[in-house]
N, C-alpha and C positions, 0 to 999 in steps of 0.2 A: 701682790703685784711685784713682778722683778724689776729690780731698779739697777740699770748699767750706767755704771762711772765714766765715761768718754776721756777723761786724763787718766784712767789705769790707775792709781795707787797703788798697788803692789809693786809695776814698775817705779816708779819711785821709791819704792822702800830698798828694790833691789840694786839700784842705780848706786854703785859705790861713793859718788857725792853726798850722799845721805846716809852714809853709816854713821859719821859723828852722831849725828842726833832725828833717829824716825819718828822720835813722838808726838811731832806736829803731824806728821803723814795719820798716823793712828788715830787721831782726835779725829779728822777730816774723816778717817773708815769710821767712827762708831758713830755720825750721824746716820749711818742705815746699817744697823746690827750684820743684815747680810748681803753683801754687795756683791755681783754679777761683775764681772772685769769684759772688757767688749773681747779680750782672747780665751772665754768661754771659763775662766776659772773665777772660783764665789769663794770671797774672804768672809770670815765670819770672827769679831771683833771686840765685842760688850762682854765685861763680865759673865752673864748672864747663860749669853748663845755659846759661848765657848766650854762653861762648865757643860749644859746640857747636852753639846755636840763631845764631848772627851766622854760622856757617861753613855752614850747610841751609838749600841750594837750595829746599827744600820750603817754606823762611817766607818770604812777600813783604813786599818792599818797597812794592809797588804797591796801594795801598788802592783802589783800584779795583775790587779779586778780593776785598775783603771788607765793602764799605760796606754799613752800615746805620743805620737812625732812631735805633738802640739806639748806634751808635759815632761821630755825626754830625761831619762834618768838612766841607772846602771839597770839594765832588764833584772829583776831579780829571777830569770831565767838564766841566768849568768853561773850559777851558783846556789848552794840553801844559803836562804834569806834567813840571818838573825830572829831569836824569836822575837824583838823588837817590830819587826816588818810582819807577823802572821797574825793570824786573827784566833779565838776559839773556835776547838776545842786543844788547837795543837800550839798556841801560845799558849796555854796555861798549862799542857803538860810542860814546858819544855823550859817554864818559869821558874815552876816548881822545881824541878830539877836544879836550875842554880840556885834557886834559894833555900833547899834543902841545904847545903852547902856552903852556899855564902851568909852567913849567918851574923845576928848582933855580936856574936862570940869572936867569932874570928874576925870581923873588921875592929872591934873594940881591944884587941891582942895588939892591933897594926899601932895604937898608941905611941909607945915609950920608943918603937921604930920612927916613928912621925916625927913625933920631937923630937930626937938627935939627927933627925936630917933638916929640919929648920934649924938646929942650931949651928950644926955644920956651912948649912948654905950663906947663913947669916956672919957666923966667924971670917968664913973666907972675903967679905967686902967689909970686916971690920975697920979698916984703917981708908979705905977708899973715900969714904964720905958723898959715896951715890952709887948705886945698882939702878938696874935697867932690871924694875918688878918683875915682867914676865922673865924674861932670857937669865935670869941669874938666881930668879925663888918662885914665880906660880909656874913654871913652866917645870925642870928639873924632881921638884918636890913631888906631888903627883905622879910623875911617870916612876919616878925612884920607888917609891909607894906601890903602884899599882906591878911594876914588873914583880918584886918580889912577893906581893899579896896572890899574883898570878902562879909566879916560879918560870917568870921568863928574864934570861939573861938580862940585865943592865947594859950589856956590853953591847948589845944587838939594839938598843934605841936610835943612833941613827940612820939604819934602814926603816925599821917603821917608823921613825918621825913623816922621812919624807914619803914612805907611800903614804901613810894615814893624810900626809896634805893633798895627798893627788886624789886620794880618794874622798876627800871633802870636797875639793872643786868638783866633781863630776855631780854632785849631786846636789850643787849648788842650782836654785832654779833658775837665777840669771844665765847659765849656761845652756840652757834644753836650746836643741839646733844646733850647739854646739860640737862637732864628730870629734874635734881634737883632744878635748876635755873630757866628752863622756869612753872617748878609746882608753885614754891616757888612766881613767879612772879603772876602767872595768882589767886593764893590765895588773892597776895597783892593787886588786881586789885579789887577783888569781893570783901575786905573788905574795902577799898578806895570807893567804889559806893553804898555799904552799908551805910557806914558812912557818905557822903554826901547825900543819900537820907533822913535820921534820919535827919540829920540838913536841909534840905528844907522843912522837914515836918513840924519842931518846927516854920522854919519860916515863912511858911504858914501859920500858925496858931497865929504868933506873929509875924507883920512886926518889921525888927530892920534897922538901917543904913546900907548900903553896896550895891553891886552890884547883889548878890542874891535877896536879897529884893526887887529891883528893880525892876527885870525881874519878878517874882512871882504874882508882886501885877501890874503890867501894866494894865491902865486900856484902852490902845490903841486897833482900831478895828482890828489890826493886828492880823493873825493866831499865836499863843505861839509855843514854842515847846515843845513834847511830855517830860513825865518825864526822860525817859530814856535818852535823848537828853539834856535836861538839866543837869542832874547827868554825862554825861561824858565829856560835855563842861568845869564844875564847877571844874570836878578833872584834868582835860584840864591843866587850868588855875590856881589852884592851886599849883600844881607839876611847869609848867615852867613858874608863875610868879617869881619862887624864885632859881630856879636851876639854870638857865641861868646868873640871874642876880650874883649870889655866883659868878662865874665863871666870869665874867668882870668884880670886882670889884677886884679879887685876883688876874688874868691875867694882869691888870692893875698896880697895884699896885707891882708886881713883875717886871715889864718891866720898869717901872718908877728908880725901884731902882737899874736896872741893867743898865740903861741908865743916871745915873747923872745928866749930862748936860741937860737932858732933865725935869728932875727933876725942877734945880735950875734956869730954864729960864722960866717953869710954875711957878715957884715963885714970879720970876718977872711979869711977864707980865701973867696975871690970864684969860684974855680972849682968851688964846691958850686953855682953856679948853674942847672944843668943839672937837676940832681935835685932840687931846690926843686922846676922847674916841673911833672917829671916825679909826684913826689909829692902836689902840690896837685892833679893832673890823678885822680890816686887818691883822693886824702881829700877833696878838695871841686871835684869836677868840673864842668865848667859844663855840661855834657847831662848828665841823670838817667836818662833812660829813653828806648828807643825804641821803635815798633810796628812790627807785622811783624801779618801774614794768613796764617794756612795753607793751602797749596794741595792738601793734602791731610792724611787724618789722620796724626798726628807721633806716635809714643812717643817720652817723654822720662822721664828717673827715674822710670820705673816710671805714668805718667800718660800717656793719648793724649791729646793736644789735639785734638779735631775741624779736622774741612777747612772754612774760613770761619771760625772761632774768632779772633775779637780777642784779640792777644799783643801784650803788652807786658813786651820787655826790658830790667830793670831794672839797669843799667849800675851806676849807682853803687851801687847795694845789691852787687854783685857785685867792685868795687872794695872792699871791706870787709868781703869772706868769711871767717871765722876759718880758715876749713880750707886757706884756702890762702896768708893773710897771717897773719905773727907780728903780736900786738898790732897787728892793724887799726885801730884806735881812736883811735892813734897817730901823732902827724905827727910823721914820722921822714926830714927828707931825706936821709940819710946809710944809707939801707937800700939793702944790697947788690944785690939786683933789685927794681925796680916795673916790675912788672907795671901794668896797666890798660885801659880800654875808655873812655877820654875824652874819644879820637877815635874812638869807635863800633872797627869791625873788619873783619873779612871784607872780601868786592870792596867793600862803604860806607865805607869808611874815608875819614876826612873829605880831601880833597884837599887844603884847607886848611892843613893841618896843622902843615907848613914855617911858612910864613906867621906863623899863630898864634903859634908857639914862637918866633920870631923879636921878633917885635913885642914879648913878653915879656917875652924876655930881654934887650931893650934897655928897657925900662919897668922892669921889677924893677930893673936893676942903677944905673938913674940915681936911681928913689927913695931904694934902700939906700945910696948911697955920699953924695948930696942932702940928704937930710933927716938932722936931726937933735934926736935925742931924741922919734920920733914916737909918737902915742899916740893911743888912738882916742877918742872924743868921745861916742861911744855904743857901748858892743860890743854891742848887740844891734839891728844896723841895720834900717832899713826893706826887704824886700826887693819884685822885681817879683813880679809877679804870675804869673809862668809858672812850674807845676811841675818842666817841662821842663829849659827853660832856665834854671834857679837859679842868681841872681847878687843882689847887694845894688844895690838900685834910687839910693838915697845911701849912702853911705862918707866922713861929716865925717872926718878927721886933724887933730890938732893937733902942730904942731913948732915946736922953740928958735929957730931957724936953718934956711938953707938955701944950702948951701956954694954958688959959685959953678959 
């Protein structure tokens, strides 16, 4: 039996009122695993429906097989779609392809680069006695990381800062009907694929260090991918090398200070570091939700989602399942297994994801051994504006000291 929600909850989640805190919204979705919204989209929420639904072939990834007026996004007509957005046989070729490439070798290299840019970030507010977490270390760090890991200029991050934002609003869902935002986006798309093909071109022409280079100059009997294919993998990985990571390093560091205890017992004992990150990626993940298209009709708990049916799975509602975490509710890094979807799952599993943890666990453990006596300045920060990607836009700290 399909069961429609008449108060929408997913408006609610997306209602910028509720970015502080959607978890109450989420508790409200997983009384019915798969809920019918009355503007024809089915959230799907439980632990359970969500692992099942990231593992079925049958939900796309490819919004192509489900676009409409009613679900409005950047047409991936617009452009080749990231292989993030295709489905098999030709996301897995084209996965492959960067992770031929992108390897544990070469992100585990980016190390001892990692750490002298936290230390550097960190020097420069030595005497200050508070940073602004994101704008001055999760924001900076990341993109410093990811340009050079890429082999694209430093000096060129504030044009794709601000297309990468224009292009997050447009494909923000609260926005679909919106012409301004989805124009404004599908511009920043086509000058973002411009501007990576001008830099593939230069580096065609002049191998330099990085992971473009790489793929360019392979002299493997492997088939390459087309240029198009590489220009949207490249702005792929450009954009959510470094968005994501913002968003765990600030989610992180906000829940650390909202949890004390938790704080001064990774102080103590430094090798709880691991399950910090793993835990935050549970309790406050920096992707929320993802969508998926049916390619046909789905039963799920007991509900068919129609073939073309806008889904949207709810990750982090699902990270916070009672039925299948004790005290959910709870930031617990010292729980025996965490589970989670905060690197999404299935063949989508963020590639990234080395990367991310890395960068992390080198940021967490210079603040927490660094600062001292930190406190937050507001706990109820300002957040961005993406339901999505939820992360705090600023994150004041105030500290006594900052050890050397």
């Amino acid at each position: 039996m399909t069961t429609t929600h008449k108060q929408n909850l997913f408006d609610q989640v997306l209602d910028y009122a509720n970015r502080p805190n959607p978890y109450p919204i989420y508790a409200r979705m997983r009384e019915r695993p798969v809920l019918l919204q009355d503007d024809g989209r089915y959230l799907v929420s439980t632990f359970e429906t969500v692992q099942a639904c990231l593992q079925d072939p049958r939900l796309s990834s490819d919004l192509s097989k489900g676009y409409s007026e009613a679900d409005q996004r950047i047409s991936p007509e617009d452009s080749e779609p990231p292989f993030l957005a295709q489905d098999p046989p030709r996301h897995d070729w084209l996965r492959h392809q960067i992770m031929s490439k992108f390897t544990p070798e070469l992100i585990y290299s980016m190390r001892p680069r990692t750490e002298e840019v936290v230390k550097e970030l960190l020097d420069a507010r030595r005497s200050a006695q508070q940073l602004d977490v994101v704008d001055d270390f999760a924001y900076p760090l990341p993109v410093t990381v990811i340009c050079e890991l890429l082999g694209v200029p430093r000096e060129d991050e504030p044009l794709f800062h601000t297309l990468s934002d224009q292009l997050q609003s447009g494909t923000n869902p609260s926005h679909r009907g919106k012409g301004e935002e989805v124009e404004h986006a599908k511009q920043a798309r086509t000058q973002l694929n411009q501007y990576m093909s001008d830099l593939i071109d230069r580096i065609q022409r002049q191998p330099r260090p990085g992971l473009l280079s790489l793929m360019l100059h392979d002299d493997s009997h492997e088939k390459h991918m087309k240029r198009e294919e590489l220009v949207a993998s490249a702005v792929l990985l450009l954009i959510a090398g470094h968005v994501t990571t913002v968003n765990l390093i600030a989610n992180s560091v906000l829940t650390l200070l909202r949890y004390p205890e938790a704080l001064e017992k990774l102080r103590r004992q430094p090798h709880l570091l691991a399950n910090v990150i793993e835990e935050v990626l549970r309790y406050e993940p920096p992707v929320q939700f993802v969508s998926r298209t049916c390619l046909t009709d789905v039963p799920i708990a007991g509900v068919t989602i129609p073939k073309g049916a806008p889904t949207y799975l709810i990750t982090a509602s699902a990270n916070r399942d009672p039925a299948h975490f004790a005290d959910p509710e709870h930031f617990d890094p010292e729980r025996a297994t965490i589970e989670h979807f905060g690197f999404g799952g299935g063949i989508h599993y963020c590639v990234g994801a080395p990367l991310a943890r890395l960068e992390t666990e080198i940021a967490l453990h210079a603040l927490v051994t660094r600062l001292q006596s930190p406190h937050l300045l507001q706990d109820s920060p300002v957040y961005r504006e993406s339901p999505s990607l939820r992360g705090p836009l600023h994150l004041p700290v105030a500290y006594g000291t900052m050890l050397a």
